[in-house]
Backbone as XML, in Angstrom:
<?xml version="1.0"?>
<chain id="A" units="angstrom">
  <residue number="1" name="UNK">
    <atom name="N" x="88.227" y="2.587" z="-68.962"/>
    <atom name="CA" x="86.982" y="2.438" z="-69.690"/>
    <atom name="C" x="86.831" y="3.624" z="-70.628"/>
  </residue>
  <residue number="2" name="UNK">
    <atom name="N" x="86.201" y="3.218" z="-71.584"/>
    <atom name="CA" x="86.366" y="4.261" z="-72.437"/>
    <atom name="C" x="84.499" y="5.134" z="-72.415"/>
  </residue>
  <residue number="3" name="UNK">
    <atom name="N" x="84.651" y="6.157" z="-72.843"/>
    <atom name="CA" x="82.798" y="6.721" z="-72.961"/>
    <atom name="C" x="82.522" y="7.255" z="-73.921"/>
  </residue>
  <residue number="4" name="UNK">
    <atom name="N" x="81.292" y="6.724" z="-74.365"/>
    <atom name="CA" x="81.079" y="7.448" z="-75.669"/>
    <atom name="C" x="81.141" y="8.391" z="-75.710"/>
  </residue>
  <residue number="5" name="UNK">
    <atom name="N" x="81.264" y="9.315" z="-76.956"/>
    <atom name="CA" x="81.648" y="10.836" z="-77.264"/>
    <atom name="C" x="80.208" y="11.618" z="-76.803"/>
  </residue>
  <residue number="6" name="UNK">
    <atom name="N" x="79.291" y="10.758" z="-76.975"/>
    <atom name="CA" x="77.775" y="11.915" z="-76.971"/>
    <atom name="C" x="77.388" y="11.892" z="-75.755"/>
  </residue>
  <residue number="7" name="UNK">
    <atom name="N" x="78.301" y="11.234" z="-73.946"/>
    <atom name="CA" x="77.592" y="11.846" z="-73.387"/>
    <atom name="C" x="78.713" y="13.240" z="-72.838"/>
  </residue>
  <residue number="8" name="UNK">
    <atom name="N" x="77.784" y="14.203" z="-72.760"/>
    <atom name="CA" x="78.768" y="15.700" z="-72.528"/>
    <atom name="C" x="78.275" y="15.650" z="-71.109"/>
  </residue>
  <residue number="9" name="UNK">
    <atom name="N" x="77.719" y="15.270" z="-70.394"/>
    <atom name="CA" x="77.730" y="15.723" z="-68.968"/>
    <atom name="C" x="78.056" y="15.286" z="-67.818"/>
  </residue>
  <residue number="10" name="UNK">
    <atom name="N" x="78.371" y="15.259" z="-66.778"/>
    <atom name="CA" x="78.791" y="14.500" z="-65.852"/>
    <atom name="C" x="78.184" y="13.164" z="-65.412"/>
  </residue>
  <residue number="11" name="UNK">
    <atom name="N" x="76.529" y="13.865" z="-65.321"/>
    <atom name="CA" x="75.952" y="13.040" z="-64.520"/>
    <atom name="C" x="75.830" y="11.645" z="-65.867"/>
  </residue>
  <residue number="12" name="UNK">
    <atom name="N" x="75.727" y="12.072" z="-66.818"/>
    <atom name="CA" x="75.391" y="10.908" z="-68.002"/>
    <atom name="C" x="76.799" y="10.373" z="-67.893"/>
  </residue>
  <residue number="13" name="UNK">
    <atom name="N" x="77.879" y="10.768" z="-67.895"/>
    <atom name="CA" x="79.364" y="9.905" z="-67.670"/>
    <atom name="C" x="79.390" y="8.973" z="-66.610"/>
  </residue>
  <residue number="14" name="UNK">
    <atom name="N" x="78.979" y="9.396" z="-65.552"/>
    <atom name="CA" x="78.338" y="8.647" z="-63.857"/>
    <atom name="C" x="77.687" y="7.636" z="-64.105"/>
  </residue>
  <residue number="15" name="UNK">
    <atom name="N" x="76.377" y="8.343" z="-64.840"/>
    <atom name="CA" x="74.967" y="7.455" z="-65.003"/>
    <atom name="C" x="75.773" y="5.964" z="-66.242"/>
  </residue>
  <residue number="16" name="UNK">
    <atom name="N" x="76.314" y="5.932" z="-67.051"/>
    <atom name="CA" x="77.081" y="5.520" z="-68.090"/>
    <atom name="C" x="78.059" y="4.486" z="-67.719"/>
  </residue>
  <residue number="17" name="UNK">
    <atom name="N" x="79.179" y="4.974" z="-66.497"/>
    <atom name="CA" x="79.766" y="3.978" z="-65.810"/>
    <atom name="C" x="79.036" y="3.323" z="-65.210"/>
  </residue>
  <residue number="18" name="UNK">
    <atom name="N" x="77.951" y="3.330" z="-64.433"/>
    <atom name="CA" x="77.360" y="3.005" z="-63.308"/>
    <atom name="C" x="78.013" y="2.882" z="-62.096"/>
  </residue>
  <residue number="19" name="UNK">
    <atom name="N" x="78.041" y="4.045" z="-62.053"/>
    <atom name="CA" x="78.336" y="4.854" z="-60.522"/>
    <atom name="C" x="77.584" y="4.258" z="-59.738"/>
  </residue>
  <residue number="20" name="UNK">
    <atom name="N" x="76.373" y="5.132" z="-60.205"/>
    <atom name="CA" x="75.388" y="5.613" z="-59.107"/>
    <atom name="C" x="74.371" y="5.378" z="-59.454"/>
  </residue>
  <residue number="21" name="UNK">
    <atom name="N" x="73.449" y="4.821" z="-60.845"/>
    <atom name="CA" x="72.281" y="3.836" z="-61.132"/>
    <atom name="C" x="72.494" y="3.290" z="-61.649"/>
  </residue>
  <residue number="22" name="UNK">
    <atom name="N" x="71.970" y="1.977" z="-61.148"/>
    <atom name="CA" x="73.028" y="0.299" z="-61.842"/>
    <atom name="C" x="71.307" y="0.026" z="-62.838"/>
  </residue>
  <residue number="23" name="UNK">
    <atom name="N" x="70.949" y="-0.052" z="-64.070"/>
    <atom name="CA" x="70.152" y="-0.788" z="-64.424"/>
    <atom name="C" x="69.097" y="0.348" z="-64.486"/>
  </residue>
  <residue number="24" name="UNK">
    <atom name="N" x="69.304" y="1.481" z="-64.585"/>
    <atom name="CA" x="67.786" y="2.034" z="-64.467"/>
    <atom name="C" x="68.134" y="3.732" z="-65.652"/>
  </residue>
  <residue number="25" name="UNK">
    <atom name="N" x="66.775" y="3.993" z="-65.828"/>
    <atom name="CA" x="67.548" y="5.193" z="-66.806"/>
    <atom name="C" x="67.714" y="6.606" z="-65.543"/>
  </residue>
  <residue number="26" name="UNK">
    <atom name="N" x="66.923" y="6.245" z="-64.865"/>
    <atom name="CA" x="66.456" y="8.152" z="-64.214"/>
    <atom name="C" x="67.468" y="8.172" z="-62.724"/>
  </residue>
  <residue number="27" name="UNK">
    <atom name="N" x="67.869" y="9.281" z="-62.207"/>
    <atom name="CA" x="68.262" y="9.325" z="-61.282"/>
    <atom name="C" x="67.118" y="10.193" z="-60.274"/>
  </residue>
  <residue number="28" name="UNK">
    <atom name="N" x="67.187" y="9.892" z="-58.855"/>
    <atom name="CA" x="66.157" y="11.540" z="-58.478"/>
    <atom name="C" x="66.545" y="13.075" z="-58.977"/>
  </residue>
  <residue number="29" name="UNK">
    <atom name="N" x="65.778" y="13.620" z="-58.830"/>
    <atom name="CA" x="65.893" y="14.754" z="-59.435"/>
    <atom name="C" x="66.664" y="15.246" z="-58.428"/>
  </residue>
  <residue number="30" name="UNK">
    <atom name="N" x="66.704" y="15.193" z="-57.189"/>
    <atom name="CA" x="67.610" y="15.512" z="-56.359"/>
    <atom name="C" x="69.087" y="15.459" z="-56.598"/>
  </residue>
  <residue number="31" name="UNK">
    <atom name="N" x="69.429" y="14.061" z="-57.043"/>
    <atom name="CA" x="71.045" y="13.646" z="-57.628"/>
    <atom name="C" x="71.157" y="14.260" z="-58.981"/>
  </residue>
  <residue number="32" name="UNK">
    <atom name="N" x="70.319" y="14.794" z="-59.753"/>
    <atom name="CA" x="70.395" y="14.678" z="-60.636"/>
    <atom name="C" x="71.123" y="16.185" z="-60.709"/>
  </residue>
  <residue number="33" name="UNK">
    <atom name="N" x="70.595" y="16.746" z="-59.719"/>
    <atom name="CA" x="70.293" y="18.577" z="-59.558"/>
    <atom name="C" x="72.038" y="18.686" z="-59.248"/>
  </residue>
  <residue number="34" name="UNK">
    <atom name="N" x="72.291" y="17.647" z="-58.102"/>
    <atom name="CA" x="73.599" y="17.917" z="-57.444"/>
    <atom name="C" x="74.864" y="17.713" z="-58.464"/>
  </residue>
  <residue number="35" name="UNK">
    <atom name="N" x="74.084" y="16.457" z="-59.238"/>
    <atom name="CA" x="75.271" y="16.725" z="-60.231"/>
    <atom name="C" x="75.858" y="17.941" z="-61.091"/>
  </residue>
  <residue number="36" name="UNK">
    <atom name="N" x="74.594" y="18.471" z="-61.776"/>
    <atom name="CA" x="74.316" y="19.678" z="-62.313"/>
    <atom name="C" x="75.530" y="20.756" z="-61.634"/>
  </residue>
  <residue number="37" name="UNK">
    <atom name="N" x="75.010" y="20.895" z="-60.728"/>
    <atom name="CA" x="76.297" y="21.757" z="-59.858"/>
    <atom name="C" x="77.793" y="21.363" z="-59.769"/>
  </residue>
  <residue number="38" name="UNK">
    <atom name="N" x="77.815" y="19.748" z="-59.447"/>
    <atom name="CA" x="78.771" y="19.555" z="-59.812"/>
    <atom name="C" x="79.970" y="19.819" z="-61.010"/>
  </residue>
  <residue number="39" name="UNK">
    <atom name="N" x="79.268" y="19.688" z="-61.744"/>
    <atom name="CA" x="79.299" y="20.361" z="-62.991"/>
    <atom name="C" x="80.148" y="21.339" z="-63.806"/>
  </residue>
  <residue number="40" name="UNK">
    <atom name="N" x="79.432" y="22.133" z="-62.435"/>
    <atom name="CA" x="79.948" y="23.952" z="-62.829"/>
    <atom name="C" x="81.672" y="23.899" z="-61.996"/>
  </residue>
  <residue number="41" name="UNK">
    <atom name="N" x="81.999" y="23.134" z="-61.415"/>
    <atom name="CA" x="83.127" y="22.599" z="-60.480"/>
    <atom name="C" x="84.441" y="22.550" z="-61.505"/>
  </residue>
  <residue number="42" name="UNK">
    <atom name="N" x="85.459" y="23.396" z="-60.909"/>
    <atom name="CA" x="86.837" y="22.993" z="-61.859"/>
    <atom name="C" x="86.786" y="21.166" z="-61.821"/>
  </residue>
  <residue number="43" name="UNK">
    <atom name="N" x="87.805" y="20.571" z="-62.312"/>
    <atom name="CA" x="87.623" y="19.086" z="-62.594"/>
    <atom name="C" x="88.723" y="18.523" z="-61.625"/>
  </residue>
  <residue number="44" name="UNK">
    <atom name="N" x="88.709" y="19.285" z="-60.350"/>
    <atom name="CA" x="89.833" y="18.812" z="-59.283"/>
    <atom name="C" x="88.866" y="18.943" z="-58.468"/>
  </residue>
  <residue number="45" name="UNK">
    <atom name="N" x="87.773" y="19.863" z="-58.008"/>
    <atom name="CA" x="86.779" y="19.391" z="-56.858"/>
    <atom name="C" x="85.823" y="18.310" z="-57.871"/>
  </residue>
  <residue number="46" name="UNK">
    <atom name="N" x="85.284" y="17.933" z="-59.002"/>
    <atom name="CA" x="84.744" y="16.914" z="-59.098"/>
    <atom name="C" x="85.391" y="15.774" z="-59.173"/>
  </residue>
  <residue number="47" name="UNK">
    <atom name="N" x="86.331" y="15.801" z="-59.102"/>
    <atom name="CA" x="87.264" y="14.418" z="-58.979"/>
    <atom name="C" x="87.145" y="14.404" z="-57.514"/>
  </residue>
  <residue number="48" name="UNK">
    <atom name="N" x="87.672" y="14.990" z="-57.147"/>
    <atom name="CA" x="87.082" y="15.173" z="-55.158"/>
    <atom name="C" x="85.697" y="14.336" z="-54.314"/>
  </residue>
  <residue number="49" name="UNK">
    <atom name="N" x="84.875" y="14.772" z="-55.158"/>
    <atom name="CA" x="83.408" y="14.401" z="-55.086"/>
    <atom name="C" x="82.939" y="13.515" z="-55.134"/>
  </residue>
  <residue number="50" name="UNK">
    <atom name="N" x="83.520" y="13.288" z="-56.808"/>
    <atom name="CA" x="83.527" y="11.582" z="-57.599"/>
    <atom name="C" x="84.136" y="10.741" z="-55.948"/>
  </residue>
  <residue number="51" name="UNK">
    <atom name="N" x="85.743" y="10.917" z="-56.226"/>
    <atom name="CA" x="85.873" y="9.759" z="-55.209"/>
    <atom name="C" x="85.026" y="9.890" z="-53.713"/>
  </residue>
  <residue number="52" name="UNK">
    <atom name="N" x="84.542" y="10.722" z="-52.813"/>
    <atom name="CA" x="83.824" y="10.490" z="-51.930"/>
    <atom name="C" x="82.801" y="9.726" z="-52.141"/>
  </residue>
  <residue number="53" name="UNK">
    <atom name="N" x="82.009" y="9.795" z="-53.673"/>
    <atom name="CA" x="80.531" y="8.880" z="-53.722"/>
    <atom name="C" x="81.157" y="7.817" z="-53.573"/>
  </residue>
  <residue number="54" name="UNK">
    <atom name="N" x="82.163" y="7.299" z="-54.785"/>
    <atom name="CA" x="82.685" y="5.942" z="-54.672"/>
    <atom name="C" x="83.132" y="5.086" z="-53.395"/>
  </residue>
  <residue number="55" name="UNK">
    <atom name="N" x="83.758" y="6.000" z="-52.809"/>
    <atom name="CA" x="84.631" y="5.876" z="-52.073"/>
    <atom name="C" x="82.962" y="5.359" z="-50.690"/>
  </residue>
  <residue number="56" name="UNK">
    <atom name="N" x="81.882" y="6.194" z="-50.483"/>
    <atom name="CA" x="80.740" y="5.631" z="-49.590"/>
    <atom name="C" x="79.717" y="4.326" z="-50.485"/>
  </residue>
  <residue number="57" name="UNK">
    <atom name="N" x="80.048" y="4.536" z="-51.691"/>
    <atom name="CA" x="79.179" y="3.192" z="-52.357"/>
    <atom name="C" x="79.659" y="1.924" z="-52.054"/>
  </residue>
  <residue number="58" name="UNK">
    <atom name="N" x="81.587" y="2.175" z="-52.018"/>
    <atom name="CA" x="81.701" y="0.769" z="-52.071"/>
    <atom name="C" x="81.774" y="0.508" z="-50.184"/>
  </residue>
  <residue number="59" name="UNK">
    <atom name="N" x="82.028" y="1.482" z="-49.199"/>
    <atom name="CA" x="81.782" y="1.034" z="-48.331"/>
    <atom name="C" x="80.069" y="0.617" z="-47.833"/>
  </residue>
  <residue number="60" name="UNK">
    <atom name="N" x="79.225" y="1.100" z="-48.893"/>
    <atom name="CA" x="78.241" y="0.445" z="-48.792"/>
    <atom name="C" x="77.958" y="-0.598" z="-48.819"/>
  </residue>
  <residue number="61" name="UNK">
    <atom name="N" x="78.351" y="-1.212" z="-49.816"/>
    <atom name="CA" x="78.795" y="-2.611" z="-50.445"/>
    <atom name="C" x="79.762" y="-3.218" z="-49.630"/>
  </residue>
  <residue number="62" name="UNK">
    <atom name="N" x="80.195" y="-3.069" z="-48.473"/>
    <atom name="CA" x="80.640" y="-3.704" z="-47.559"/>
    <atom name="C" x="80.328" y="-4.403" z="-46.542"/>
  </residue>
  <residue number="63" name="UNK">
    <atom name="N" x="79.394" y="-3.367" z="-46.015"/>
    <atom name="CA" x="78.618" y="-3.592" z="-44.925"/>
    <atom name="C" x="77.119" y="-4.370" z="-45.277"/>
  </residue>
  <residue number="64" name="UNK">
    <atom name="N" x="76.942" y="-3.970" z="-46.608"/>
    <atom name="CA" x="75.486" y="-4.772" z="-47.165"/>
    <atom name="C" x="75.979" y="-6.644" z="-46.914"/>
  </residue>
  <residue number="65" name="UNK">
    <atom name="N" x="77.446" y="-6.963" z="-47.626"/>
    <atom name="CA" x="77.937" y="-8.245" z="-48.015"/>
    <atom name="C" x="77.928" y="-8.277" z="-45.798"/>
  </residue>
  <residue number="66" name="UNK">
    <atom name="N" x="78.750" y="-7.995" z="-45.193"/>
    <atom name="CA" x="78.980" y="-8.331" z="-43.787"/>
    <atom name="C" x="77.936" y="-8.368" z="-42.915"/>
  </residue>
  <residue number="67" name="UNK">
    <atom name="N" x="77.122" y="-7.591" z="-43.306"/>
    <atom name="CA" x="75.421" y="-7.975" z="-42.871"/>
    <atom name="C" x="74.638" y="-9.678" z="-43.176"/>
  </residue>
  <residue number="68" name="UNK">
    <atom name="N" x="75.498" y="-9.693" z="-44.692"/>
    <atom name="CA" x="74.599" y="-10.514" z="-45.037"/>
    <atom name="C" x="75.540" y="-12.418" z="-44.759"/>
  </residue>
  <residue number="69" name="UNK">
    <atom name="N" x="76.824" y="-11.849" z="-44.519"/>
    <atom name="CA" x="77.478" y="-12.860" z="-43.621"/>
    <atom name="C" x="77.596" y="-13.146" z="-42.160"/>
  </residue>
  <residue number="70" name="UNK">
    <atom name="N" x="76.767" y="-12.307" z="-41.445"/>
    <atom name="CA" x="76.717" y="-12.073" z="-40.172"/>
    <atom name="C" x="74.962" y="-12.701" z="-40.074"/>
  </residue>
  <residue number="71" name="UNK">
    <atom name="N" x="74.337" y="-12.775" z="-40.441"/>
    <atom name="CA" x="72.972" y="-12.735" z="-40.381"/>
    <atom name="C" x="72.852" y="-14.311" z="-39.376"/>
  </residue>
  <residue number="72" name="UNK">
    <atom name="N" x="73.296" y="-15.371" z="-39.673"/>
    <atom name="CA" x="72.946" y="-16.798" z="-38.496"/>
    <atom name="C" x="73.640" y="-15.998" z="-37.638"/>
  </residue>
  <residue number="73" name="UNK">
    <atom name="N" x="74.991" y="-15.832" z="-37.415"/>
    <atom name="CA" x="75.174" y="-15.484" z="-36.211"/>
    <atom name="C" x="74.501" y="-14.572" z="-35.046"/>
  </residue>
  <residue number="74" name="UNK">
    <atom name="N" x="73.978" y="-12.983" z="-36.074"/>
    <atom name="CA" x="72.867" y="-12.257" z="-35.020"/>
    <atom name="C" x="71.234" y="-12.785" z="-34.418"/>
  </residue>
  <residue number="75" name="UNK">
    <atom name="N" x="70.855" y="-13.884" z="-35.947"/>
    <atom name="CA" x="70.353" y="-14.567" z="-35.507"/>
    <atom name="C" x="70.182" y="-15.658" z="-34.549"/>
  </residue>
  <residue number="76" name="UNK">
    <atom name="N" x="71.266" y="-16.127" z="-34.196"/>
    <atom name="CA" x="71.453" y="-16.890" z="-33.026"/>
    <atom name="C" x="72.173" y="-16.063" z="-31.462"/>
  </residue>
  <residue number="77" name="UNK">
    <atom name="N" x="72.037" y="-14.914" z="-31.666"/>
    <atom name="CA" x="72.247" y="-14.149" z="-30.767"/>
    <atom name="C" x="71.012" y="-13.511" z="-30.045"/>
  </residue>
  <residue number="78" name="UNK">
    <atom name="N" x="70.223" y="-13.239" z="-31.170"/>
    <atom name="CA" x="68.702" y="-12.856" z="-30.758"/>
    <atom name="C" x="67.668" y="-13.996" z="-30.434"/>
  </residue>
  <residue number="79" name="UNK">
    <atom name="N" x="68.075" y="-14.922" z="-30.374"/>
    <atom name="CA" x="66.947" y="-15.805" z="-29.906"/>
    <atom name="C" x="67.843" y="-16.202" z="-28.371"/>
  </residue>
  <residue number="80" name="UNK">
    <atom name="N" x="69.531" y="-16.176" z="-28.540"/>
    <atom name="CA" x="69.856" y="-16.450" z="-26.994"/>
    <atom name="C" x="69.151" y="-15.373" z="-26.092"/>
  </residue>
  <residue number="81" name="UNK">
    <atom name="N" x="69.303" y="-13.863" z="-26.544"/>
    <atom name="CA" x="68.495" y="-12.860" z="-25.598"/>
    <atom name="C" x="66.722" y="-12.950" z="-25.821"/>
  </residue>
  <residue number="82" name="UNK">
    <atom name="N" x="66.249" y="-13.800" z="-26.259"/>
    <atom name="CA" x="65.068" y="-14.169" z="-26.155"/>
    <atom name="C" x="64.670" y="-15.018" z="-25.029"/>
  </residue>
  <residue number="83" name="UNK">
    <atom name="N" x="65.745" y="-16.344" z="-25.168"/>
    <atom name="CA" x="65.780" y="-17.012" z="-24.191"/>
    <atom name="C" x="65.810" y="-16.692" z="-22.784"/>
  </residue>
  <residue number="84" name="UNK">
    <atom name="N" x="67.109" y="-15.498" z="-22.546"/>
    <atom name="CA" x="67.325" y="-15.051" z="-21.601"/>
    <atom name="C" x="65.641" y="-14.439" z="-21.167"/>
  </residue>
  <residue number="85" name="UNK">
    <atom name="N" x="65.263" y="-13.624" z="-21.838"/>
    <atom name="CA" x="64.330" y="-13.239" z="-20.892"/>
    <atom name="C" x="63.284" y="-13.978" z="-20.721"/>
  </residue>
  <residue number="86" name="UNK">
    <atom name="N" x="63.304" y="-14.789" z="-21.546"/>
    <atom name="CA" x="61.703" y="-15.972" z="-20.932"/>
    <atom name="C" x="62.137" y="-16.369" z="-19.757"/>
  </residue>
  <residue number="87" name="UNK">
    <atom name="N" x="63.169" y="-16.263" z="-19.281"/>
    <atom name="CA" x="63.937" y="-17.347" z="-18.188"/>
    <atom name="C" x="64.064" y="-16.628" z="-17.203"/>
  </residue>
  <residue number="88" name="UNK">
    <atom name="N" x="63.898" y="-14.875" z="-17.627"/>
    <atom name="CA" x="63.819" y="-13.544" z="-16.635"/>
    <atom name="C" x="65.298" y="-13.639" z="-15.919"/>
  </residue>
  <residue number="89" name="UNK">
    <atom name="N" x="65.874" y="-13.400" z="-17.177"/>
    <atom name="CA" x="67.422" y="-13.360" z="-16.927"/>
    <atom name="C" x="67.545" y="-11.438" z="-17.463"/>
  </residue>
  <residue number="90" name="UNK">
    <atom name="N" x="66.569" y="-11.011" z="-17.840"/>
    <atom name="CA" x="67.048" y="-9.503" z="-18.324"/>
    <atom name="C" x="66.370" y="-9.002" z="-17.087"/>
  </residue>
  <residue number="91" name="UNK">
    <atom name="N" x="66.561" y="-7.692" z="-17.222"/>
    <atom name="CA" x="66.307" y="-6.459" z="-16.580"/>
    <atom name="C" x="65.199" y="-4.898" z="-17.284"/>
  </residue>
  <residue number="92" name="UNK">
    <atom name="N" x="64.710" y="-4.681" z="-17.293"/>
    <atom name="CA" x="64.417" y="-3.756" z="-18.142"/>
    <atom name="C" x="65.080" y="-1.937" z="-18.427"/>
  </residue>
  <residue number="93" name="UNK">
    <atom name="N" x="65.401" y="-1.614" z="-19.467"/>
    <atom name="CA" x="66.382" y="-0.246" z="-19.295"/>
    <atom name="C" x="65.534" y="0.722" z="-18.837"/>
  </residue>
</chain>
């Protein structure tokens, strides 16, 4: 991918790919700060960095999709332990 020439900073290269805000202009000032620092980083620990965010976004995006393919099944798991205890098949911990 290519980036335009005018953004000079990390976090606007990030912000630009969409890293790390998909659709929005502002980041928290918190991310915003960390980038900043990042920043000041030779370009072998921010490559470092870079891939750890990526590297937890897209396992974010993993578990969001397997959540959301799992959902009848926990749902039909939680109404069997519902069942169970109307029927005073549990115990209490």
């Amino acid at each position: 991918m290519l980036i335009p020439s005018d953004l000079k900073t990390l976090s606007q290269v990030w912000l630009f790919k969409g890293l790390i805000v998909k659709g929005c202009d502002v980041m928290t000032s918190m991310l915003e700060k960390a980038f900043k620092e990042a920043e000041k980083l030779p370009d072998l620990e921010q490559n470092i960095i870079a891939k750890q965010i990526l590297k937890e976004l897209s396992a974010e995006k993993k578990w969001d999709k397997l959540f959301a393919e799992s959902e009848d099944v926990l749902s039909m798991l939680a109404d069997e332990a519902l069942d169970d205890h109307k029927k005073g098949k549990t115990t209490p911990l």
